[in-house]
C-alpha positions in Angstrom: -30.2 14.3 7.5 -29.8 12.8 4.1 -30.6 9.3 3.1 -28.9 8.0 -0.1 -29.5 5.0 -1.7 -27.1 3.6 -4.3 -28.3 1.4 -7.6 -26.6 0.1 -10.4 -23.9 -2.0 -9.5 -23.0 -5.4 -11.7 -20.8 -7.8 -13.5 -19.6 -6.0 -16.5 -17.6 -7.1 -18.8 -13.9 -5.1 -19.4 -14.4 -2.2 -21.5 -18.2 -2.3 -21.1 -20.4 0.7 -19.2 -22.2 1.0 -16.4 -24.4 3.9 -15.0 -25.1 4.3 -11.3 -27.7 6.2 -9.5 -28.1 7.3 -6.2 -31.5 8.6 -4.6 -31.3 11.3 -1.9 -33.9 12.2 0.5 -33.6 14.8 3.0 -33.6 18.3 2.8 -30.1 19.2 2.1 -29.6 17.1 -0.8 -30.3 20.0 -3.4 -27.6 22.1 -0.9 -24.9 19.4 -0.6 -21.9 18.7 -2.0 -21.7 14.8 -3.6 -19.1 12.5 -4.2 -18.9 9.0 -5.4 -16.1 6.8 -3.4 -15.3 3.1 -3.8 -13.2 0.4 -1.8 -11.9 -2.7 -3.6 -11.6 -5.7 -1.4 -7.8 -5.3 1.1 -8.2 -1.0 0.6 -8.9 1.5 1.7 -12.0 3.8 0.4 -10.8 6.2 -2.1 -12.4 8.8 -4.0 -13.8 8.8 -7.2 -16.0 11.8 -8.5 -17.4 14.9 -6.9 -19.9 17.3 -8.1 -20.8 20.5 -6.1 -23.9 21.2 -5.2 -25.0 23.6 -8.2 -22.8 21.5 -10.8 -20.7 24.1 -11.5 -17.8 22.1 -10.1 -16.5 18.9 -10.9 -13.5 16.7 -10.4 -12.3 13.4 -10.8 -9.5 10.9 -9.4 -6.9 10.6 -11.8 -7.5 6.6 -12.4 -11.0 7.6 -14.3 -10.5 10.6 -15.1 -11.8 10.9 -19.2 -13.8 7.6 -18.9 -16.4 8.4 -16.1 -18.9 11.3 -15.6 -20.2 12.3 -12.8 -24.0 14.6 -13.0 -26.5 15.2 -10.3 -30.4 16.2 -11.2 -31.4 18.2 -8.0 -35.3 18.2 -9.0 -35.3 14.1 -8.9 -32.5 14.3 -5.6 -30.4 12.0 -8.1 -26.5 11.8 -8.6 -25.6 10.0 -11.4 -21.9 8.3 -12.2 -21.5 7.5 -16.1 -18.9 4.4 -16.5 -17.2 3.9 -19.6 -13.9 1.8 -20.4 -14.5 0.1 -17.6 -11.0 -1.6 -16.0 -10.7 -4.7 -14.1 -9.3 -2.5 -11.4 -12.4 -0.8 -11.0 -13.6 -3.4 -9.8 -15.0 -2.2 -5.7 -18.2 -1.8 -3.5 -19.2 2.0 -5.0 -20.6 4.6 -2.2 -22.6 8.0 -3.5 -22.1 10.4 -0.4 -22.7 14.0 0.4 -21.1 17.0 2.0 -22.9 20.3 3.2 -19.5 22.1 4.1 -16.7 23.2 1.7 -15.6 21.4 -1.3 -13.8 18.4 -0.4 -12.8 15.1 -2.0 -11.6 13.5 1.6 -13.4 10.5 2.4 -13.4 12.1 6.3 -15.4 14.8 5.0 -18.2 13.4 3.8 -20.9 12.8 6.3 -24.1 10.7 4.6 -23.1 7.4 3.0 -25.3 4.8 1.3 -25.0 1.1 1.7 -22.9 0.6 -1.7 -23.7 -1.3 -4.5 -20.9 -3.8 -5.8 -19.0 -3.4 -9.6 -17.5 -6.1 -10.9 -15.8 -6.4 -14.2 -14.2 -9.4 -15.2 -11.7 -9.8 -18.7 
């Protein structure tokens, strides 16, 4: 079973960057498929980023597509998610999660979640 751990998170101003990082550890991390998901306050979780397990693959929700970037670093069990531009309306709890079935960007189908770690930016 994987255990992820999220980092990152902050008060950022509009248009400003933030990186997040999530540790893995388990033995299907390097396997896995990983997404990044958030939930703003009165929402429901939506998805964000997903990377497959080799890289290869990548997609994006349309609201960030060309201003984030999603990565992953299998030797250091790390996923990354590059925020640029960021929007008010990013503002949400941000969860790094994996998958070890088919590629999927469904919030059901993703079974390890971290705790979250909170983005806030303010304008």
């Amino acid at each position: 079973q994987v255990q992820l751990v999220e980092s990152g998170g902050g008060l950022v101003q509009a248009g400003g960057s933030l990186t997040l990082s999530c540790a893995a550890s388990g033995r299907t991390f390097s396997t896995s498929s990983m997404g990044w998901f958030r939930q703003a306050p009165g929402k429901e979780r939506e998805f964000v980023a997903a990377i497959s397990w080799s890289g290869a693959a990548r997609d994006y929700a349309d609201s960030v597509k060309g201003r984030f970037t999603i990565s992953r670093d299998n030797t250091k069990n790390t996923g990354y998610l590059q925020m640029n531009s960021l929007k008010p309306e990013d503002t949400a709890v941000y969860y790094c999660a994996t998958r070890t079935g088919g590629w999927s960007t469904r919030v059901l189908d993703f079974g390890a979640w971290g705790q979250g770690t909170q983005v806030t930016v303010s304008s």
